[in-house]
Gaussian input, Z-matrix of N, CA and C with variables (Angstrom, degrees):
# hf/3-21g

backbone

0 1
 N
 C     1     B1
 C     2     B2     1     A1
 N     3     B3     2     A2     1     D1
 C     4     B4     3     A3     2     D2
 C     5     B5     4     A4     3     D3
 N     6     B6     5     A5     4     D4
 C     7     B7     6     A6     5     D5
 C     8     B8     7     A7     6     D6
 N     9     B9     8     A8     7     D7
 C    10    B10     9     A9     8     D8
 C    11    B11    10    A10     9     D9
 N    12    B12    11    A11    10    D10
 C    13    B13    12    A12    11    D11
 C    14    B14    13    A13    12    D12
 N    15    B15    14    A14    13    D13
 C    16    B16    15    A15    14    D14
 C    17    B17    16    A16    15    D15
 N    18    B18    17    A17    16    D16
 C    19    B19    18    A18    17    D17
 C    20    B20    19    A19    18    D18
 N    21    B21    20    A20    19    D19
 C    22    B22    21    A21    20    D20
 C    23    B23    22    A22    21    D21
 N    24    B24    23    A23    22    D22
 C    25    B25    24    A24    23    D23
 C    26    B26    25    A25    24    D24
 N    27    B27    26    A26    25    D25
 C    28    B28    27    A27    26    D26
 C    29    B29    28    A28    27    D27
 N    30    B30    29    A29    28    D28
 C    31    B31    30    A30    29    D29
 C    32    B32    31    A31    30    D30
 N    33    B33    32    A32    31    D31
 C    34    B34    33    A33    32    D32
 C    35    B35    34    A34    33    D33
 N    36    B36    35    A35    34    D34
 C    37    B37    36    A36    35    D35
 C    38    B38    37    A37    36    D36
 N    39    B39    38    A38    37    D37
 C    40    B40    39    A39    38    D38
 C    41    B41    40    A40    39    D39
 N    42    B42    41    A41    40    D40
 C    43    B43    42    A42    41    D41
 C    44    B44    43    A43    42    D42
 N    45    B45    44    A44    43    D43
 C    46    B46    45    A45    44    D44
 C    47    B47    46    A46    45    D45
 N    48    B48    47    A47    46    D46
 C    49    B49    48    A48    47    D47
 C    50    B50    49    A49    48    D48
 N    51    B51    50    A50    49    D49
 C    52    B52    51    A51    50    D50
 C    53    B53    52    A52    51    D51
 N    54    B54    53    A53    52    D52
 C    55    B55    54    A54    53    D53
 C    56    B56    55    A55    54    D54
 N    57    B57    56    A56    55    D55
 C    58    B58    57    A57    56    D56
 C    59    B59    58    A58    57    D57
 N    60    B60    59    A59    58    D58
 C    61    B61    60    A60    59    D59
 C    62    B62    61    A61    60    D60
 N    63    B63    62    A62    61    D61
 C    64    B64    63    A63    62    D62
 C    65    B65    64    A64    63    D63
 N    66    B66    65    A65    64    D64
 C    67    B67    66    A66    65    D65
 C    68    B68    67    A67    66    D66
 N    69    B69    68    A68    67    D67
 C    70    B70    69    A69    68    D68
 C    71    B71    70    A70    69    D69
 N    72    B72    71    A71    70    D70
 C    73    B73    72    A72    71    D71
 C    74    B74    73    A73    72    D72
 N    75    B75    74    A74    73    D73
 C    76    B76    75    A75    74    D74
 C    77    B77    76    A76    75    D75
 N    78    B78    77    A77    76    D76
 C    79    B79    78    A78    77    D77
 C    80    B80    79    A79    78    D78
 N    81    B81    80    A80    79    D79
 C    82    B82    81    A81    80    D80
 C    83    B83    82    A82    81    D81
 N    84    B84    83    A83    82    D82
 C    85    B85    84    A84    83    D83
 C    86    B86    85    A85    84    D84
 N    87    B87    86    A86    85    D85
 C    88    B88    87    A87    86    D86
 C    89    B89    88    A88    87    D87
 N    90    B90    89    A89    88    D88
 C    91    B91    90    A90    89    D89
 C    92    B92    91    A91    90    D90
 N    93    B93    92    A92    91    D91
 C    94    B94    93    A93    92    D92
 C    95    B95    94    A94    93    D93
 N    96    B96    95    A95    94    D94
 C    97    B97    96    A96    95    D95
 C    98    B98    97    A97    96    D96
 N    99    B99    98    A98    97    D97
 C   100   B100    99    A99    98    D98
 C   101   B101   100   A100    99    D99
 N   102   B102   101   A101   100   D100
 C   103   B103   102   A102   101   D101
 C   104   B104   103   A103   102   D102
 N   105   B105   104   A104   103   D103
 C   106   B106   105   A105   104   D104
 C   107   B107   106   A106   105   D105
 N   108   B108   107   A107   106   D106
 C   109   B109   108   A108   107   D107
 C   110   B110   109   A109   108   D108
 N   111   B111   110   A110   109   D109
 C   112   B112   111   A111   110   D110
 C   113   B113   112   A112   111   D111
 N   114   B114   113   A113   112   D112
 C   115   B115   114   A114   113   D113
 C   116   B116   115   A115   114   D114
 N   117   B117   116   A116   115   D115
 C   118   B118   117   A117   116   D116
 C   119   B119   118   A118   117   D117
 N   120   B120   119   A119   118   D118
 C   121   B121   120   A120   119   D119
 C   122   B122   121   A121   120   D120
 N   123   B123   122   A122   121   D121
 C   124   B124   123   A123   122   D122
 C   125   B125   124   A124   123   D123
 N   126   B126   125   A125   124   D124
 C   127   B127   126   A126   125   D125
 C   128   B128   127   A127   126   D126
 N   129   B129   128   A128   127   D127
 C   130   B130   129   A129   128   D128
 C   131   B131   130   A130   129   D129
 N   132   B132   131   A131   130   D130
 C   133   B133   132   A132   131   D131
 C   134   B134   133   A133   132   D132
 N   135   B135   134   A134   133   D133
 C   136   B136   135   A135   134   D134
 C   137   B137   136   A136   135   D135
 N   138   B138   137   A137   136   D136
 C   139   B139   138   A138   137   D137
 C   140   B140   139   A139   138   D138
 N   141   B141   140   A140   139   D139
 C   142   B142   141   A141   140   D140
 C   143   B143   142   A142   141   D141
 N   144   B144   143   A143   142   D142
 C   145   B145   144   A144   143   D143
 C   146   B146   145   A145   144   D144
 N   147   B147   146   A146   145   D145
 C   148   B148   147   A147   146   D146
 C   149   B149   148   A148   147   D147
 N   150   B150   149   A149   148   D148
 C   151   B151   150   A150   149   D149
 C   152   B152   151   A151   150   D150
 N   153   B153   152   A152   151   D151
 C   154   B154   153   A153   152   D152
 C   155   B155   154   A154   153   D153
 N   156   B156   155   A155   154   D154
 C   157   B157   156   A156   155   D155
 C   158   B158   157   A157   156   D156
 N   159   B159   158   A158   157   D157
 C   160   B160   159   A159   158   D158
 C   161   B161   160   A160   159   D159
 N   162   B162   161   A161   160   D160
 C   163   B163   162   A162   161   D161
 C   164   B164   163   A163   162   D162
 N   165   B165   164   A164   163   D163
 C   166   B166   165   A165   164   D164
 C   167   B167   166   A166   165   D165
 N   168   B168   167   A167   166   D166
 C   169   B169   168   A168   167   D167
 C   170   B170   169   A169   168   D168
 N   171   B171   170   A170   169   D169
 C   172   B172   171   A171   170   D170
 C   173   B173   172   A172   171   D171
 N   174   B174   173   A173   172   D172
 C   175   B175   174   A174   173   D173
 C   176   B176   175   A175   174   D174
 N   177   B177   176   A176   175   D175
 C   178   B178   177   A177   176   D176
 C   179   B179   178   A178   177   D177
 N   180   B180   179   A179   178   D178
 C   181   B181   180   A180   179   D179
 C   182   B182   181   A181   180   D180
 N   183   B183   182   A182   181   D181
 C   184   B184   183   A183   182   D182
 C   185   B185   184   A184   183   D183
 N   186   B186   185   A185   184   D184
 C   187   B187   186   A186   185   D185
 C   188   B188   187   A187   186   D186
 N   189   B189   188   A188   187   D187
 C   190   B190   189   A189   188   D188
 C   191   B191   190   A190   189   D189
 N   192   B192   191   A191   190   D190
 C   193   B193   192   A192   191   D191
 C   194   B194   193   A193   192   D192
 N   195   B195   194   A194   193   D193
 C   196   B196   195   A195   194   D194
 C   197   B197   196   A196   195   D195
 N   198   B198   197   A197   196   D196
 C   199   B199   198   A198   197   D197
 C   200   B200   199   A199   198   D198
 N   201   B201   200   A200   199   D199
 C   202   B202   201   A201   200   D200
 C   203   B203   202   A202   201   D201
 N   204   B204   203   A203   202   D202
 C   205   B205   204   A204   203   D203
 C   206   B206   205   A205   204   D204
 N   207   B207   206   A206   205   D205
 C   208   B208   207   A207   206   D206
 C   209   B209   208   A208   207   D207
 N   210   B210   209   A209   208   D208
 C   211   B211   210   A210   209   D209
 C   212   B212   211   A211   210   D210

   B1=1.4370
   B2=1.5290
   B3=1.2755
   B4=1.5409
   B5=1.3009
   B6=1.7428
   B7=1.5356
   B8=0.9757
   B9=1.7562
   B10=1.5179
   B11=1.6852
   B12=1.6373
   B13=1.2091
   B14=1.2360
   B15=1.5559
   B16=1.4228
   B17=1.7539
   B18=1.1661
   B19=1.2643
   B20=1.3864
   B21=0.9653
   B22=1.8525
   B23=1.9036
   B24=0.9657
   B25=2.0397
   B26=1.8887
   B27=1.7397
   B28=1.7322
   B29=1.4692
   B30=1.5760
   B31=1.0420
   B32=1.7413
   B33=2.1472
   B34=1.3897
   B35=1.8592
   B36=1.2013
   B37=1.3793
   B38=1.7429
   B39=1.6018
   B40=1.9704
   B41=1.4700
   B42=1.4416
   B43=1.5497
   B44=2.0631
   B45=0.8173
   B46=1.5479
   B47=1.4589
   B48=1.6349
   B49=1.8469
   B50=1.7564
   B51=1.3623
   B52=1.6368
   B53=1.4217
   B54=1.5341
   B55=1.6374
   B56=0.6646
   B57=1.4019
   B58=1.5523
   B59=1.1425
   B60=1.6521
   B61=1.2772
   B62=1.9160
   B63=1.3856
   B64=1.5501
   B65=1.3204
   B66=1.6785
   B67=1.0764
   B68=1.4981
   B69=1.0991
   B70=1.6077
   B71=1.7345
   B72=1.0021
   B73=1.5570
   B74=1.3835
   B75=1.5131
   B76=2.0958
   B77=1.3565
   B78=1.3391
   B79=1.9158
   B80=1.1155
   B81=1.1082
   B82=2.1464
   B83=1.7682
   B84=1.3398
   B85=1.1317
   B86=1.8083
   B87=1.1483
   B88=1.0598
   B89=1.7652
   B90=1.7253
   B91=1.4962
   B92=1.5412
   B93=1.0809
   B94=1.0088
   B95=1.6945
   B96=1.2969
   B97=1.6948
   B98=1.7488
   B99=1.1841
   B100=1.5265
   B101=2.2186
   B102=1.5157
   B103=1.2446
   B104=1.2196
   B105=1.5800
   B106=1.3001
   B107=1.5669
   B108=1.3580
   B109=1.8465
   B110=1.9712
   B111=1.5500
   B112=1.5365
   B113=1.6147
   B114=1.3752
   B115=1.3795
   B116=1.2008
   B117=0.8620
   B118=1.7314
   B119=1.4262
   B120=1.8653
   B121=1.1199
   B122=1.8322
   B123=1.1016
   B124=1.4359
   B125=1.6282
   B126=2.0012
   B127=1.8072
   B128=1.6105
   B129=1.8005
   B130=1.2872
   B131=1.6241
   B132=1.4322
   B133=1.6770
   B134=1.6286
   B135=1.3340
   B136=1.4741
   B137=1.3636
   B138=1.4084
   B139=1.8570
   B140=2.0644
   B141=1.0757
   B142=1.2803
   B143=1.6201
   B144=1.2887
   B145=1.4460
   B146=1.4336
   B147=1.1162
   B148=1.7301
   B149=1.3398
   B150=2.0391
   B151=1.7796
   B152=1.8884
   B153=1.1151
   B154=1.7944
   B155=1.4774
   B156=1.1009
   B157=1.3197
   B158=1.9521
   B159=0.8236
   B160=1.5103
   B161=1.3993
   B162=1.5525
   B163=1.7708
   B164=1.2335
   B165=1.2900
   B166=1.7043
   B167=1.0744
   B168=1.3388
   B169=1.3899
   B170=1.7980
   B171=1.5796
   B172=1.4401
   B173=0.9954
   B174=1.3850
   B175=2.0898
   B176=1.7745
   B177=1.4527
   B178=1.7363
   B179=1.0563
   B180=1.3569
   B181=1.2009
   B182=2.1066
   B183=0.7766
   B184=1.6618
   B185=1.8217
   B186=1.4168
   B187=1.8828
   B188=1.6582
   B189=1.0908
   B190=1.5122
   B191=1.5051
   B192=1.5262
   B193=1.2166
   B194=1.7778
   B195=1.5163
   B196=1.4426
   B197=1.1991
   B198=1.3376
   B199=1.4671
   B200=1.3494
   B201=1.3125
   B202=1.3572
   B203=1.8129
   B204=1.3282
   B205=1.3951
   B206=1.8218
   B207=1.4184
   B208=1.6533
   B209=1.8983
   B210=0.5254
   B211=1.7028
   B212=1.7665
   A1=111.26
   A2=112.86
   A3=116.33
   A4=129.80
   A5=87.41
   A6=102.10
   A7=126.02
   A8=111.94
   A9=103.12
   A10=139.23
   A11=95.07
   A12=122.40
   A13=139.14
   A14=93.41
   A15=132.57
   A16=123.84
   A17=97.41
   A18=109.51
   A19=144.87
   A20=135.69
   A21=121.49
   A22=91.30
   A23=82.25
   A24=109.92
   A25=85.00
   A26=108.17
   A27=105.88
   A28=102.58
   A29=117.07
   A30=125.83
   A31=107.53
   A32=100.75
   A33=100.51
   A34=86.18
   A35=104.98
   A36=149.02
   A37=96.18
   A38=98.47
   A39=106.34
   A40=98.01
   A41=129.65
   A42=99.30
   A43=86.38
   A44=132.40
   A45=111.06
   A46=110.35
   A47=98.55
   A48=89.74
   A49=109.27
   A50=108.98
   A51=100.64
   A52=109.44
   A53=120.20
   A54=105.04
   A55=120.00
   A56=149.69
   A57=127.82
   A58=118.60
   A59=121.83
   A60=118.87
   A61=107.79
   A62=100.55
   A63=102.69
   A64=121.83
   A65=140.97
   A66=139.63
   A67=113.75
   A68=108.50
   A69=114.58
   A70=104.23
   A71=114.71
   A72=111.55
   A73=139.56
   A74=80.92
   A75=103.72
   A76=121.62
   A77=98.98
   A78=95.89
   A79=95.17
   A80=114.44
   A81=112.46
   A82=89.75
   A83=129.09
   A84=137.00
   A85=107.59
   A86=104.88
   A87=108.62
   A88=126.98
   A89=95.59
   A90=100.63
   A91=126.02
   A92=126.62
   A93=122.75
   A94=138.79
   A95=122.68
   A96=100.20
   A97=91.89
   A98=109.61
   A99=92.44
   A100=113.77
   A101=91.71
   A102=92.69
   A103=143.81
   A104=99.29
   A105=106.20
   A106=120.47
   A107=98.27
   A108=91.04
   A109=104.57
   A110=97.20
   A111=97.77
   A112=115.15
   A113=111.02
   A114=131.68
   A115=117.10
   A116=131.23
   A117=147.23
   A118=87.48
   A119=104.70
   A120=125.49
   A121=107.24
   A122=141.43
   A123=148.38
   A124=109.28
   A125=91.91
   A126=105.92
   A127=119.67
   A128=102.68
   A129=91.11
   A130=99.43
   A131=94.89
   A132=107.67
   A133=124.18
   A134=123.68
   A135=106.13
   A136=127.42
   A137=115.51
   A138=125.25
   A139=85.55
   A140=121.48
   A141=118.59
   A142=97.90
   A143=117.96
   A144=103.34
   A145=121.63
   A146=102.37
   A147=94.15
   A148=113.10
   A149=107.81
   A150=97.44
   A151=108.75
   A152=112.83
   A153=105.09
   A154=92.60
   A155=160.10
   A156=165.12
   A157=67.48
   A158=129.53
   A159=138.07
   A160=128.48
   A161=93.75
   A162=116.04
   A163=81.36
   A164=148.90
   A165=135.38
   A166=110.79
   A167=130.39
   A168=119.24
   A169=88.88
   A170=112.84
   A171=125.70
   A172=137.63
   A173=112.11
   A174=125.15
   A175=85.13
   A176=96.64
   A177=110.09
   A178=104.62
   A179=124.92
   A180=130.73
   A181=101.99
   A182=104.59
   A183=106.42
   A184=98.30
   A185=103.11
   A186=124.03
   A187=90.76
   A188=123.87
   A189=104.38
   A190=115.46
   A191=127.83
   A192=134.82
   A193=96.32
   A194=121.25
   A195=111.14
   A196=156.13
   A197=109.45
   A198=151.40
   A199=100.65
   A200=128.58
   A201=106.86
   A202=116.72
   A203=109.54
   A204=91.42
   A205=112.20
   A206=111.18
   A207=103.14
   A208=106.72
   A209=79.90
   A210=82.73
   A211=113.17
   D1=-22.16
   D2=160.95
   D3=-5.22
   D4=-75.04
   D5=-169.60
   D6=-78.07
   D7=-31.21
   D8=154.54
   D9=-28.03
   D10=-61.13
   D11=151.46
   D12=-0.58
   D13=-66.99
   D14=-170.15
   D15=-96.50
   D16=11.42
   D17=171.17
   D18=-73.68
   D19=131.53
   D20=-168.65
   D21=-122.13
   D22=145.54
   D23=173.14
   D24=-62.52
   D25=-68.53
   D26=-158.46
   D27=63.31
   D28=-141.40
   D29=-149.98
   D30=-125.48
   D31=37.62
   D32=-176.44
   D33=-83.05
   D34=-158.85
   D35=-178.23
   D36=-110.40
   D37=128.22
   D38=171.78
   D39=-46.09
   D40=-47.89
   D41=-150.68
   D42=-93.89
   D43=3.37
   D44=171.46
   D45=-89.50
   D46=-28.78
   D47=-179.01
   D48=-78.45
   D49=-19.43
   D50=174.16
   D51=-77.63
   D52=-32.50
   D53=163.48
   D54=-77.78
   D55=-10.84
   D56=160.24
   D57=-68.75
   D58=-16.72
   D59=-172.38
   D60=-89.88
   D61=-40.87
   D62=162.23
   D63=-56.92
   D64=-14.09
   D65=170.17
   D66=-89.54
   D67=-37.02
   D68=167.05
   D69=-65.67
   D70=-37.42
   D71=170.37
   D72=-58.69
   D73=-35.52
   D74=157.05
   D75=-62.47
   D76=9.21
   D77=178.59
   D78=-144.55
   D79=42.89
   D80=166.26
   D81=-147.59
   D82=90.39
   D83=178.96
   D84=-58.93
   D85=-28.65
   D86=-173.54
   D87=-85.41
   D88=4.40
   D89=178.48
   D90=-106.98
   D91=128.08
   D92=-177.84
   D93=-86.27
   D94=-169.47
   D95=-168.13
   D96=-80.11
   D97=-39.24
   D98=-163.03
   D99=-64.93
   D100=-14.67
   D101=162.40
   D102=-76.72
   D103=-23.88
   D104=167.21
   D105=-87.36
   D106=-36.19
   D107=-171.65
   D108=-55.91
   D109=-12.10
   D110=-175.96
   D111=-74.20
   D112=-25.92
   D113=169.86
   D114=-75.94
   D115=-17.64
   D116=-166.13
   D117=-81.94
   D118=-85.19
   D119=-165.80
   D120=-57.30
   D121=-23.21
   D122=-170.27
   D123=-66.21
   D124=-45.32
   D125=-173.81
   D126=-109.02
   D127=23.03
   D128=177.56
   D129=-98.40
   D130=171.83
   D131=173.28
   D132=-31.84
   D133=119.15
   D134=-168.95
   D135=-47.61
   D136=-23.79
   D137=-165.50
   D138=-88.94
   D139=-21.32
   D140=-170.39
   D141=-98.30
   D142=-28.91
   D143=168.84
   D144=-85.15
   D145=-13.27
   D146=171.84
   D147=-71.15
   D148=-55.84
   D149=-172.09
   D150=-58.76
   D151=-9.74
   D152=-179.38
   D153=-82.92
   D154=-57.56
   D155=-68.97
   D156=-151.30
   D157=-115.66
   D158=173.39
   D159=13.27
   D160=-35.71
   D161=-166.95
   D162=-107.81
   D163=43.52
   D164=171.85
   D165=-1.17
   D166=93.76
   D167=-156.42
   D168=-126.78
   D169=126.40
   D170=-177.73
   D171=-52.80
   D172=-26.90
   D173=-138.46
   D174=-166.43
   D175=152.15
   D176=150.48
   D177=-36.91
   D178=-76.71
   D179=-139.53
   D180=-64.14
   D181=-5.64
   D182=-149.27
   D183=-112.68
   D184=-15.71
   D185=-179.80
   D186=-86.51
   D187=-28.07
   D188=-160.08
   D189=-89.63
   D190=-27.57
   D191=-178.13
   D192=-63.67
   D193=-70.93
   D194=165.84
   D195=-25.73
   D196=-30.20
   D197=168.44
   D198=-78.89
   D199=-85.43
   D200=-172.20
   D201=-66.52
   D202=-14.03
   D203=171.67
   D204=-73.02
   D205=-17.38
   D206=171.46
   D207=-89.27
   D208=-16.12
   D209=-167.37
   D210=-18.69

C-alpha cells in the first residue's frame, strides 16, 4: 500500500494520474473505492485538491469532472 501512498500527480494529466493510481489499486485486494478516491484526492496537485475537496464529490467517478475542470 506504500506505493500507492507514495505517489505524486508531477506533471501527469488528472485522468493518467487517477489511472495509475487505479492500477496500483488492482493489487491491494484489500482496498476499497472509498479508499482509493481518498488517495487520489490526498496526491493530487494542491489547487486541484481543493476544487475536488470543495465539490464533495462521492465516487471516482464523480472526482474526475472537478479535477479536470481545475487542472
Amino acid at each position: 500500500m506504500n506505493t500507492l501512498w507514495s505517489q505524486t500527480q508531477g506533471d501527469l494529466s488528472v485522468d493518467d494520474f487517477v489511472a495509475r493510481l487505479t492500477r496500483l489499486a488492482k493489487q491491494l485486494p484489500t482496498l476499497d473505492d472509498g479508499m482509493l478516491k481518498h488517495a487520489v484526492i490526498r496526491r493530487f496537485k494542491p489547487h486541484i485538491r481543493t476544487h475536488v475537496l470543495q465539490a464533495n464529490v462521492q465516487t471516482m467517478t464523480e472526482l474526475l469532472q472537478p479535477a479536470r475542470i481545475a487542472k
